[in-house]
GUTI-426700 format. One line per field, with one value per residue (C-alpha): residue in one letter; y, x, z. Coordinates in nm, 2 decimals. Each point is the difference from the previous one (the first is absolute). Example, Ala and Ser with C-alpha at 12.3 -4.5 7.8 and 13.67 -1.06 7.14 Angstrom:
# residues 2
vexse: [A_S]
north: [-0.45_0.34]
east: [1.23_0.14]
up: [0.78_-0.07]
***
This chain:
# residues 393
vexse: [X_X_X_X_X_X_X_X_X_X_X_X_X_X_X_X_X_X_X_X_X_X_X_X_X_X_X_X_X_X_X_X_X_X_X_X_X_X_X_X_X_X_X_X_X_X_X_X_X_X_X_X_X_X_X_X_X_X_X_X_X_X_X_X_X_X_X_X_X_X_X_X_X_X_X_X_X_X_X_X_X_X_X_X_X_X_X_X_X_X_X_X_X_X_X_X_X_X_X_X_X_X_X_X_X_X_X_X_X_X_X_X_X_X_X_X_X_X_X_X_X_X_X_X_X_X_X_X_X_X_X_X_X_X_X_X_X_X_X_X_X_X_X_X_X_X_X_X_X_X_X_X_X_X_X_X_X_X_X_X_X_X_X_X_X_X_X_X_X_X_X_X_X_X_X_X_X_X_X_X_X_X_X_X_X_X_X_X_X_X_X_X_X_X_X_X_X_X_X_X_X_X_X_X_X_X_X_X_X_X_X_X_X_X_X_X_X_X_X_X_X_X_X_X_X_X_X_X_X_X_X_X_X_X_X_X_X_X_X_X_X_X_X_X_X_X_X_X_X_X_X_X_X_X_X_X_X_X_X_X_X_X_X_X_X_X_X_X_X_X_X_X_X_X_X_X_X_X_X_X_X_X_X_X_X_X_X_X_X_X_X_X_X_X_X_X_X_X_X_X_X_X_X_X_X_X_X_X_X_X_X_X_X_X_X_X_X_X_X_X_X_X_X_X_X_X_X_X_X_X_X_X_X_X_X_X_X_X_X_X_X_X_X_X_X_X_X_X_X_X_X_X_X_X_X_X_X_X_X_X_X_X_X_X_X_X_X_X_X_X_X_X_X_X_X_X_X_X_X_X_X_X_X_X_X_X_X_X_X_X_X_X_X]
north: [0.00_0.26_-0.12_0.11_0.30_0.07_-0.06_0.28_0.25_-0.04_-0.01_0.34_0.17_-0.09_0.12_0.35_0.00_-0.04_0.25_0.24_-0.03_0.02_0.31_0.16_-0.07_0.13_0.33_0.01_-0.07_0.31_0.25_-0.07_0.01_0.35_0.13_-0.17_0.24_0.29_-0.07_-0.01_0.29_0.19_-0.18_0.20_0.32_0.14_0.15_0.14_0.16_0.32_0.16_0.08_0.39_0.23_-0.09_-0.38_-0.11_-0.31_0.17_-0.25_0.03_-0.21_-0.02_-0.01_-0.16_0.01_-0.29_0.28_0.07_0.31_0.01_0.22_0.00_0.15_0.03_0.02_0.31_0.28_-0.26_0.13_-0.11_-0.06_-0.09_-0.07_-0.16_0.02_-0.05_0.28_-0.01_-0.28_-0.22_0.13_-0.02_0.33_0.14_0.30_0.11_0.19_-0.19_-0.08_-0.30_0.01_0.03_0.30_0.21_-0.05_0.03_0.29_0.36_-0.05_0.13_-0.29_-0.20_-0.29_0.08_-0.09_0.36_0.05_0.07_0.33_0.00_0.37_0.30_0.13_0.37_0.10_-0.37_0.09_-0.11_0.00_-0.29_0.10_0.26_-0.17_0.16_-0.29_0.07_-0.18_0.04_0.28_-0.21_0.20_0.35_0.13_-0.31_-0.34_-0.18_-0.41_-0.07_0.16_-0.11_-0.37_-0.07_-0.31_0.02_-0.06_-0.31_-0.34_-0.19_-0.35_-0.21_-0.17_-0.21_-0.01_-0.26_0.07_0.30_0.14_0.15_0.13_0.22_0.14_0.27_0.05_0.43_0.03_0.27_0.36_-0.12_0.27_0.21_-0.11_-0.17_-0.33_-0.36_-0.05_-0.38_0.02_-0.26_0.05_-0.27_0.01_-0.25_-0.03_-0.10_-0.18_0.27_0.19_0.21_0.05_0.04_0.18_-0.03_0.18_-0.04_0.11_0.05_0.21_0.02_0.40_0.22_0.09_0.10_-0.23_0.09_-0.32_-0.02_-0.19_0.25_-0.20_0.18_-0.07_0.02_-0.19_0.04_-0.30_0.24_0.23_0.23_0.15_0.26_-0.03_0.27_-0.18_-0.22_0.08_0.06_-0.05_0.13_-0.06_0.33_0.37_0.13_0.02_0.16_0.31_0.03_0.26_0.05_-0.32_-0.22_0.03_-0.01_0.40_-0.19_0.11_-0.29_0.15_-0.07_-0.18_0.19_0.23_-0.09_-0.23_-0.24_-0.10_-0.36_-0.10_-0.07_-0.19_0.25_-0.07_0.08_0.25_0.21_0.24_-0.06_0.28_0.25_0.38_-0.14_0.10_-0.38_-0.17_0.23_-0.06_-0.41_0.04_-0.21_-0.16_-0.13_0.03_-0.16_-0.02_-0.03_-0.35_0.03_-0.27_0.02_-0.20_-0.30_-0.22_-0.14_0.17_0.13_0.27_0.06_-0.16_0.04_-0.11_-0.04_0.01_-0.14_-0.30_-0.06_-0.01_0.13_0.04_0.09_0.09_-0.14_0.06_0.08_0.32_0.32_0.18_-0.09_0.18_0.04_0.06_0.04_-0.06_0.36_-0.07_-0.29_0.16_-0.22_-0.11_-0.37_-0.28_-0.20_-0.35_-0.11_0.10_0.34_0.33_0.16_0.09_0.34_0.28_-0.15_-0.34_-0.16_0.08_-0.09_-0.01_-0.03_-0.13_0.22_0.21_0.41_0.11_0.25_-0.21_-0.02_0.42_0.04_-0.13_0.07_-0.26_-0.38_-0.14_-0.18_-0.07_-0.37_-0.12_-0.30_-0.28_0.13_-0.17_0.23_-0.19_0.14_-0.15_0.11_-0.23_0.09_-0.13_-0.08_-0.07_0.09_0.28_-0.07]
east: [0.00_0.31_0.12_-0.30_-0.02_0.43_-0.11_-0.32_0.20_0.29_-0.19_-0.24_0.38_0.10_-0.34_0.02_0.37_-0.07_-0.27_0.22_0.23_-0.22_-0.17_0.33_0.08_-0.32_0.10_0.31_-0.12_-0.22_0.22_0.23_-0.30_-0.06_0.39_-0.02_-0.29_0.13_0.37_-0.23_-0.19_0.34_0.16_-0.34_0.07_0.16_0.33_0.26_0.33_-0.03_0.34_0.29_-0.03_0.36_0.12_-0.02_-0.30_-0.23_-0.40_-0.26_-0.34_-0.31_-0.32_-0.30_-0.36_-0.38_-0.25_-0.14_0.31_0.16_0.33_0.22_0.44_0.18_0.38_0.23_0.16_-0.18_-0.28_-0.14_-0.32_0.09_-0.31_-0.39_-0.18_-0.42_-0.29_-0.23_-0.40_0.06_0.25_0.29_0.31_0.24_0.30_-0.11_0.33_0.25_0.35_0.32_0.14_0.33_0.20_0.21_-0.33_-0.11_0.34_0.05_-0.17_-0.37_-0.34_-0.01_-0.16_-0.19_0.24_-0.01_0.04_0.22_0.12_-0.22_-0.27_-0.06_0.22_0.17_0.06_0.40_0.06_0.02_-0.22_0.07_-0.07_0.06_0.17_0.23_0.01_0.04_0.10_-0.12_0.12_-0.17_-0.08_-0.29_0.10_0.05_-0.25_0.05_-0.23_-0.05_0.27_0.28_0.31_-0.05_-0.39_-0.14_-0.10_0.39_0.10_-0.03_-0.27_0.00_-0.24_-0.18_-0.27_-0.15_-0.24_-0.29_-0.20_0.27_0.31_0.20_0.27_0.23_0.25_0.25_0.11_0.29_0.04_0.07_-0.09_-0.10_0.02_-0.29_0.07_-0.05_0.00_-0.25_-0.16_-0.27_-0.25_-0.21_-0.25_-0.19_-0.29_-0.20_-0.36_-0.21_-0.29_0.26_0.15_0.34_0.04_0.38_0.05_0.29_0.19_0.29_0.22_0.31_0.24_0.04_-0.30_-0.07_-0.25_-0.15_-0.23_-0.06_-0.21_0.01_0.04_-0.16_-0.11_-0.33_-0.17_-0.31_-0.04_0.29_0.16_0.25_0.02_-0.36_0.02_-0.23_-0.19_-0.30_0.02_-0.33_0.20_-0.17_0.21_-0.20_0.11_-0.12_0.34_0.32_0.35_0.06_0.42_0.27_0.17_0.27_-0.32_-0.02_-0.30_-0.04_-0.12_-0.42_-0.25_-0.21_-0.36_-0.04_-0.33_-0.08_0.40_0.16_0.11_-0.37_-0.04_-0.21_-0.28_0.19_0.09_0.30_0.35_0.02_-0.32_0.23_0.33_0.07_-0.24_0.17_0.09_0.30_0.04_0.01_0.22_0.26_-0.03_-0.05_-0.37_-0.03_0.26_-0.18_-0.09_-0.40_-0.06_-0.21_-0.34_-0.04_0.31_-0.11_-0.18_0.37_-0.04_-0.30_-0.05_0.26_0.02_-0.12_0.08_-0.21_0.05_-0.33_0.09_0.17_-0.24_0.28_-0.03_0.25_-0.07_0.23_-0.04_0.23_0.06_0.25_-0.13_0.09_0.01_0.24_-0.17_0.28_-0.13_0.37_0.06_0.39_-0.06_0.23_0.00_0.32_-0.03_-0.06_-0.35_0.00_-0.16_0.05_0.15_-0.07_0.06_-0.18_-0.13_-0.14_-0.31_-0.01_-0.01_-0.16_0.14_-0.23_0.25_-0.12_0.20_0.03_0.05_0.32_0.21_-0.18_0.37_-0.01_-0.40_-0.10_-0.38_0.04_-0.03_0.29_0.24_0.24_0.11_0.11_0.20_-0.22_-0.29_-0.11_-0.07_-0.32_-0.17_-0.21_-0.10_-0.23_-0.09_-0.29_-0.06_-0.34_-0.27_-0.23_-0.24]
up: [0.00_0.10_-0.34_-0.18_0.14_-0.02_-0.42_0.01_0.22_-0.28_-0.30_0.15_0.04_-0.35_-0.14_0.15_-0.05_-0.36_0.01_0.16_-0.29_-0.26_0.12_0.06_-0.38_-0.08_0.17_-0.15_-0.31_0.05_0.10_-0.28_-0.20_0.15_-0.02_-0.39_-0.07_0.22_-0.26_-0.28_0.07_0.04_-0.31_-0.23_0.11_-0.37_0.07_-0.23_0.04_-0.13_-0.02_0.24_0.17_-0.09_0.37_-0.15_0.21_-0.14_-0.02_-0.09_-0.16_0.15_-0.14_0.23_-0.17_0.12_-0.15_-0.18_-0.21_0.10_0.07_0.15_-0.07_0.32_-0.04_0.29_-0.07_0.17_0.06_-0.34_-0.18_-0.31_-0.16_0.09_-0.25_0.06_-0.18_-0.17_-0.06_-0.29_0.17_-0.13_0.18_-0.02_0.21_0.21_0.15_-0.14_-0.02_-0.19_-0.15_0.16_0.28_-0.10_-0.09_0.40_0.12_-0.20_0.05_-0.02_0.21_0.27_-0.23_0.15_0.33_0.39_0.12_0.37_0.21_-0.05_-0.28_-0.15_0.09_0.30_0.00_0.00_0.05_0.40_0.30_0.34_0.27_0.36_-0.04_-0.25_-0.40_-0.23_-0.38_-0.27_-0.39_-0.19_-0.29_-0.13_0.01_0.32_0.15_0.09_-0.25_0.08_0.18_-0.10_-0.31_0.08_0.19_0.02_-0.37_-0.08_0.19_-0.02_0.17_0.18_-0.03_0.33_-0.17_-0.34_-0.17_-0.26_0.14_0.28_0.03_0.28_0.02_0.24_0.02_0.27_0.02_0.20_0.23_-0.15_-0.36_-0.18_0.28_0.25_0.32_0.09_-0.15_-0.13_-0.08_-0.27_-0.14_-0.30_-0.12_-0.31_-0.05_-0.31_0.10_-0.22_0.02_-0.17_0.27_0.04_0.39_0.13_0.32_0.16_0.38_0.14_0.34_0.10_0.28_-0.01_0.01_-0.37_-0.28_-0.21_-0.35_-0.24_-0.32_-0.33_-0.32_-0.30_-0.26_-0.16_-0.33_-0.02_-0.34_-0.03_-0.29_0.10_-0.29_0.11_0.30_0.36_-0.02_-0.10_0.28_0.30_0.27_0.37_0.33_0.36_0.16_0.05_0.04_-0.18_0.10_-0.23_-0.09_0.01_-0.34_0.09_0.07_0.38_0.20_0.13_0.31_-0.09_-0.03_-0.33_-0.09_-0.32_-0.05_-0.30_-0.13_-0.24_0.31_0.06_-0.09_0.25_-0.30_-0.34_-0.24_-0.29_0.13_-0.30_0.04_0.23_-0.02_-0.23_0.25_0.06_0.35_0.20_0.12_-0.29_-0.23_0.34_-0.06_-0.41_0.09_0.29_0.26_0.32_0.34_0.05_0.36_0.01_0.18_0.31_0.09_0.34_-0.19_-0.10_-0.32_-0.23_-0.36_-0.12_-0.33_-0.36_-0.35_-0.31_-0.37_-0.18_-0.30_0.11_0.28_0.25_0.34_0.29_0.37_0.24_0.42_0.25_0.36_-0.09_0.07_-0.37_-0.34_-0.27_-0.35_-0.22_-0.37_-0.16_-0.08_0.00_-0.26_-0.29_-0.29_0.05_0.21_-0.29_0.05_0.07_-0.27_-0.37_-0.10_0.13_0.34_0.34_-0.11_0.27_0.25_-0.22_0.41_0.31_0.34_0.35_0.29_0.29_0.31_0.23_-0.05_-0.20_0.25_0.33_0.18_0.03_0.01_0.38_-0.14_-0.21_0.10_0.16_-0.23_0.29_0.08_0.32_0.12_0.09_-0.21_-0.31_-0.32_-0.16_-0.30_-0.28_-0.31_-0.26_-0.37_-0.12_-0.41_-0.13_-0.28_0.01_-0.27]
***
């Protein structure tokens, strides 16, 4: 009888010792299935060298894609969009950003195209601010301002890349201490992620060990239209604010908070970017059109509409959310005619793009009215900024 049951007390061992095993397998089995489709997913994600920077640094070229089709190139230089394909009222896929085709042309002298702006979007006035009592100086690269950054911002080095697969991309940027002129080092982390209800959501966050100031935007360029040869002015321009900063001759804010009401700067209702821009106004003969901050209402509600842009004729329509408190419409006055266009022949000619940059006020380091732009160790900078492409029938 102690036999017998010696012989079921094995056997029950051996069956659960075998169960044991095979169960384990079966979780291996599915956490290499798992990592496999994790590789995989990585393995999709279209990358491309594109090109080696004068200072010999590799930059790379990935290609993020929704399940609708649109597609958008970001290239590791400057953490540029290069491209951003989307669909008009008939299906019809077109590039809406303007770009180059080469490496030189972006590390070359050109508008910011497509560019991560830092460490300071927009101008700072005599490329000087003072923290605690402390005067910092910045390089006057725009006149007598400070204009995005200073001789080599954020748009001129060379990003590394944290994650990427099909509809996301991270990228970080280390800014040593003293570069460029602010204080601080600086740890920044941008992510792009390309939704498939056709957003394109950029989220930004950074950290210091030295009190600093802190200003980060994206500086695409859009034309809706998908061709570049044909200007913006018939684009419907929308901008969610009943204020706007009026300029000083070098494009400073004079420090006033302006209503748009009864001027050209009143977008509150849709009205074509050209039905004004060539108005007897003080302001925009100052900017050659516009190149303004509008004071965004709802400034206490985070993330919420900003700004839109349509394109009747195409269909195509753009809106603007973010948690910023400004938005620069720039309507490409300083386009010249001489930058080559990225496809076929011809050139960028005057206000053939439009850019809406997400930010806070130009000058805000020497303006204590203004929101703080000040960044202070163990704080995290977070921002967010989505653009939103559809049809308007």
């Amino acid at each position: 009888m102690n036999t017998v049951k010696r012989s079921l007390l094995s056997c029950g061992f051996m069956i659960l010792a075998l169960a044991f095993v095979q169960c384990k397998n079966e979780n291996k089995n599915s956490q290499t299935s798992e990592e496999e489709t994790k590789s995989v997913n990585r393995e999709n994600v279209m990358k491309e060298n594109y090109g080696t920077t004068p200072d010999g640094e590799e930059v790379e070229q990935y290609t993020l894609r929704n399940e609708n089709g649109m597609e958008i190139k970001i290239i590791t230089y400057g953490g540029r969009i290069t491209s951003l394909t989307a669909p008009d009222a008939e299906g019809n896929f077109e590039d809406v950003v303007l770009g180059f085709d080469s490496l030189e042309q972006y590390t070359g002298e050109n508008p910011f195209f497509g560019a991560l702006i830092g460490r300071y979007g927009n101008r700072i006035a005599n490329g000087k601010f003072s923290l605690d009592g402390e005067e910092y100086t910045l390089a006057q690269n725009d006149g007598e301002n400070h204009l995005h950054g200073g001789e080599k911002g954020f748009d001129r080095v060379v990003w590394k890349v944290e994650e990427a697969d099909n509809n996301t991309l991270k990228l970080s940027y280390i800014s040593e201490d003293m570069e460029e002129g602010y204080p601080g080092r600086l740890e920044t982390l941008v992510t792009y992620t390309l939704n498939d209800d056709n957003s394109l959501d950029v989220d930004y966050e950074a950290t210091t060990d030295k009190k600093t100031v802190l200003n980060l935007t994206q500086h695409a360029y859009f034309n809706l239209s998908g061709d570049f040869s044909n200007t913006i002015l018939d684009h419907e321009i929308k901008i969610n604010a009943d204020q706007y900063l009026p300029v000083t001759e070098n494009l400073i804010p004079t420090g006033e908070m302006r209503e748009v009401a009864n001027t050209p700067f009143d977008f509150r209702e849709p009205k074509e970017a050209g039905e004004n821009i060539e108005a007897d106004n003080d302001q925009l003969e100052r900017a050659g059109g516009y190149d303004h901050n509008w004071v965004l209402n709802e400034q206490d509600s985070g993330m919420r509409f900003a700004a839109s842009a349509y394109h009747k004729e195409s269909g195509r329509l753009l809106e603007v959310h973010t948690t910023e408190p400004g938005i620069q419409f720039y309507s490409g006055n300083f386009l010249d005619g001489t930058l080559p266009l990225q496809y076929g022949d011809g050139n960028y000619e005057k206000r053939t793009g439009f850019c809406l940059e997400t930010q806070h006020y130009p000058d805000s380091p020497n303006q204590e009215h203004f929101p703080s732009v000040v960044l202070e160790p163990g704080d995290t900078y977070s921002s967010k900024t989505t653009f939103i492409f559809s049809i308007k029938q």
